[in-house]
Backbone as JSON Lines, residues from 0, in Angstrom:
{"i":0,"aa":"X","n":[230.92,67.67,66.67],"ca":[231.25,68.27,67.96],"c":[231.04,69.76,67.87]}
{"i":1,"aa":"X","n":[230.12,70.36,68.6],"ca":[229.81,71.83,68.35],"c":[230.86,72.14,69.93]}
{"i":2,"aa":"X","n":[231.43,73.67,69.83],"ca":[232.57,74.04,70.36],"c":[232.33,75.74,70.09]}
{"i":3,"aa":"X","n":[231.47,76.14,71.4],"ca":[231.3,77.39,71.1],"c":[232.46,77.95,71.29]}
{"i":4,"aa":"X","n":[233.52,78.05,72.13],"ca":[234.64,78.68,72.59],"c":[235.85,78.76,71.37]}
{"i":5,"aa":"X","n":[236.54,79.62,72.04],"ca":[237.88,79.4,71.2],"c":[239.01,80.08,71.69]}
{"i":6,"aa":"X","n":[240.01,80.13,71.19],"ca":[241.68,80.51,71.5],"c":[241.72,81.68,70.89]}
{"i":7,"aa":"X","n":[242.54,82.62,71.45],"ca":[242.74,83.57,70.77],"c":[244.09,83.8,70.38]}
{"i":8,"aa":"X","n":[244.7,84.0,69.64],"ca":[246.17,83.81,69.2],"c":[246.73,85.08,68.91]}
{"i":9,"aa":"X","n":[248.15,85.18,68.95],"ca":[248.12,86.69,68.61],"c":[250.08,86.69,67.53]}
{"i":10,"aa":"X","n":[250.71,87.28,66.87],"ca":[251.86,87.14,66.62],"c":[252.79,86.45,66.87]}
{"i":11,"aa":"X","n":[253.08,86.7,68.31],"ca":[253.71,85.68,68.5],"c":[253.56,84.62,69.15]}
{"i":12,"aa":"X","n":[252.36,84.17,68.71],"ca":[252.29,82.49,68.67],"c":[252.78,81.97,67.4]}
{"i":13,"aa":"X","n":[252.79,82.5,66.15],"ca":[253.21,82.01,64.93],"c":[254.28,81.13,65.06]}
{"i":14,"aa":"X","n":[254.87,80.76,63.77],"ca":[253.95,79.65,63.66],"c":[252.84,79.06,64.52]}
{"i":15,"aa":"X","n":[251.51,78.83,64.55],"ca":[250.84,78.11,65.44],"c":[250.47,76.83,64.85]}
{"i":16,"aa":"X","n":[250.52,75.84,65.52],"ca":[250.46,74.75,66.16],"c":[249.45,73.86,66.92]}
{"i":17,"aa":"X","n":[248.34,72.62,66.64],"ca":[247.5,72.39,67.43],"c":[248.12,70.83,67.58]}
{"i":18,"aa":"X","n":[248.13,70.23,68.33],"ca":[247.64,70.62,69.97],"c":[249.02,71.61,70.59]}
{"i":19,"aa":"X","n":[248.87,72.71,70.93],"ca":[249.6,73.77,71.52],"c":[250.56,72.72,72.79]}
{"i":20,"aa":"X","n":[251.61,73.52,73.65],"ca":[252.47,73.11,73.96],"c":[251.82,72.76,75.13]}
{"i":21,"aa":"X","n":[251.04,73.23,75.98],"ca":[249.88,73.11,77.08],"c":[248.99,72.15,77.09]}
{"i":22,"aa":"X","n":[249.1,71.25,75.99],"ca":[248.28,70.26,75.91],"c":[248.95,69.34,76.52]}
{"i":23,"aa":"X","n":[247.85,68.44,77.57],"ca":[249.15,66.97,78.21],"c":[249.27,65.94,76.8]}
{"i":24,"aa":"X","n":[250.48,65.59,76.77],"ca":[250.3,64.55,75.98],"c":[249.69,63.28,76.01]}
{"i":25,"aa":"X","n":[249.52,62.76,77.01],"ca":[248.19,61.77,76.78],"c":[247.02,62.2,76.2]}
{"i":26,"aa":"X","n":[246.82,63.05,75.93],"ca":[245.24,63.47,75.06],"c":[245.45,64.3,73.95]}
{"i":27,"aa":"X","n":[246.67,64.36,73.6],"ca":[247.16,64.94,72.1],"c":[246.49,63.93,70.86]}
{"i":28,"aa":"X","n":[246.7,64.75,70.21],"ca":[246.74,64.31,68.63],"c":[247.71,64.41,67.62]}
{"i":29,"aa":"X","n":[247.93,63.85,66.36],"ca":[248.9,64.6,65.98],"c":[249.35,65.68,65.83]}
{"i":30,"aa":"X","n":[250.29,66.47,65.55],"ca":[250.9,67.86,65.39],"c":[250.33,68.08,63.97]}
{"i":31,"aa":"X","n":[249.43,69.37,63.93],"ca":[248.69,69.91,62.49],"c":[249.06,71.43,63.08]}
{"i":32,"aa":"X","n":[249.83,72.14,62.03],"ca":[249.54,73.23,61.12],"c":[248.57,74.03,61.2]}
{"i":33,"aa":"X","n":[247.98,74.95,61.87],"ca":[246.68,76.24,61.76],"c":[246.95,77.73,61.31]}
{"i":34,"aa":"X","n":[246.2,77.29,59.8],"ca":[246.76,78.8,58.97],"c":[245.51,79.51,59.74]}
{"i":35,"aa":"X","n":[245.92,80.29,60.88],"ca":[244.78,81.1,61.43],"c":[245.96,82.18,60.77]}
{"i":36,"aa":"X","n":[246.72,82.68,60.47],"ca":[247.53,84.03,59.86],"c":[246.68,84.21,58.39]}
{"i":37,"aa":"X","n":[246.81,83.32,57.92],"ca":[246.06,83.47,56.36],"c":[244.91,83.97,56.73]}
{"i":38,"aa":"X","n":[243.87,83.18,57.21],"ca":[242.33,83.46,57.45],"c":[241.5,84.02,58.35]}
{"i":39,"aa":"X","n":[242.47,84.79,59.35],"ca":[241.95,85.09,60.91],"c":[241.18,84.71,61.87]}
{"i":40,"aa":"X","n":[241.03,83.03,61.3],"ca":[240.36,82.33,61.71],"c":[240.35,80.75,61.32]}
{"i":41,"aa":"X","n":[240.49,79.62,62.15],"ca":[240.64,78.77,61.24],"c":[240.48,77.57,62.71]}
{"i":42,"aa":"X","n":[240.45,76.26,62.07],"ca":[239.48,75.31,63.54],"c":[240.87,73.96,62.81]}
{"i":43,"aa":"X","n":[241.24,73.62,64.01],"ca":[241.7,72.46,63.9],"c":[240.8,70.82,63.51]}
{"i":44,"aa":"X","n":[241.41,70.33,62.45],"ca":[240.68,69.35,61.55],"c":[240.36,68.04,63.07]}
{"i":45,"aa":"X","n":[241.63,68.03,63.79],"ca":[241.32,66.72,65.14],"c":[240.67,67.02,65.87]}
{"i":46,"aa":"X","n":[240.76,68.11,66.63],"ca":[240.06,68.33,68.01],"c":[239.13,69.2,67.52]}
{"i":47,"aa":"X","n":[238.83,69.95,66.95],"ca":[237.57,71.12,66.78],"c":[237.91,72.66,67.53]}
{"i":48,"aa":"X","n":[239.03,72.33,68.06],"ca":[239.17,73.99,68.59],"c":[239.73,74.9,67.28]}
{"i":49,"aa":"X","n":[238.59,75.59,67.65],"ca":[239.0,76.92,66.88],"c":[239.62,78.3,67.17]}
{"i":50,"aa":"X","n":[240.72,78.75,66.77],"ca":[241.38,79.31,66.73],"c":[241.18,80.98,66.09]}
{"i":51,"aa":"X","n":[241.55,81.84,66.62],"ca":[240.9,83.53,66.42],"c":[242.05,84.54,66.38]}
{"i":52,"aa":"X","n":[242.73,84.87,65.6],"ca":[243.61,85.65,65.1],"c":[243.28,87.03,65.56]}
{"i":53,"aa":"X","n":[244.13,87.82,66.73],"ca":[244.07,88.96,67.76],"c":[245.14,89.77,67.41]}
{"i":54,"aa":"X","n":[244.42,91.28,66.51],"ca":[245.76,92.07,66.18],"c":[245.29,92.12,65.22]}
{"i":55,"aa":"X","n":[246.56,92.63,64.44],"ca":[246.73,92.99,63.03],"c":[247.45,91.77,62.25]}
{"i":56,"aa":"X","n":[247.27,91.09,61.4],"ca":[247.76,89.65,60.76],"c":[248.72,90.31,60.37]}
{"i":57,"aa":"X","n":[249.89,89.51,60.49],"ca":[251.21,89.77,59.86],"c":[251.4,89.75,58.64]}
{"i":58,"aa":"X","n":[252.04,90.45,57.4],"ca":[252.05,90.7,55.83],"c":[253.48,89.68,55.72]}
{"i":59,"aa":"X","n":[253.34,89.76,54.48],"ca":[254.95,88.78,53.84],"c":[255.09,87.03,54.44]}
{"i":60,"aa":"X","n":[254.01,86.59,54.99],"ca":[253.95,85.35,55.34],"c":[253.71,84.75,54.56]}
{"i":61,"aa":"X","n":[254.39,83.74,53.83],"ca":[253.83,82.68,52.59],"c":[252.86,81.46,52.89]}
């Protein structure tokens, strides 16, 4: 699935979360984890949206 677009996320979305809270649940997937803080960038493994870390990444996050 090629997916030119993407989300842009910013602090406080952290923890982030795919499928986000805006998603209807009839077309969810499971709830996965997106280390877009670690990598400033990072694509959900179900759906293919990728995700874009906006700002300065937060320090002291494990």
């Amino acid at each position: 699935m090629s997916n030119d677009s993407y989300v842009e996320v910013t602090a406080e979305a952290l923890p982030l979360y795919c499928p986000t809270p805006a998603v209807s649940l009839w077309s969810a997937h499971p709830r996965v984890a997106i280390p877009v803080d670690k990598l400033g960038e990072a694509r959900c493994p179900y759906c293919g949206t990728l995700y874009k870390f906006k700002g300065e990444l937060p320090k002291g996050h494990h």
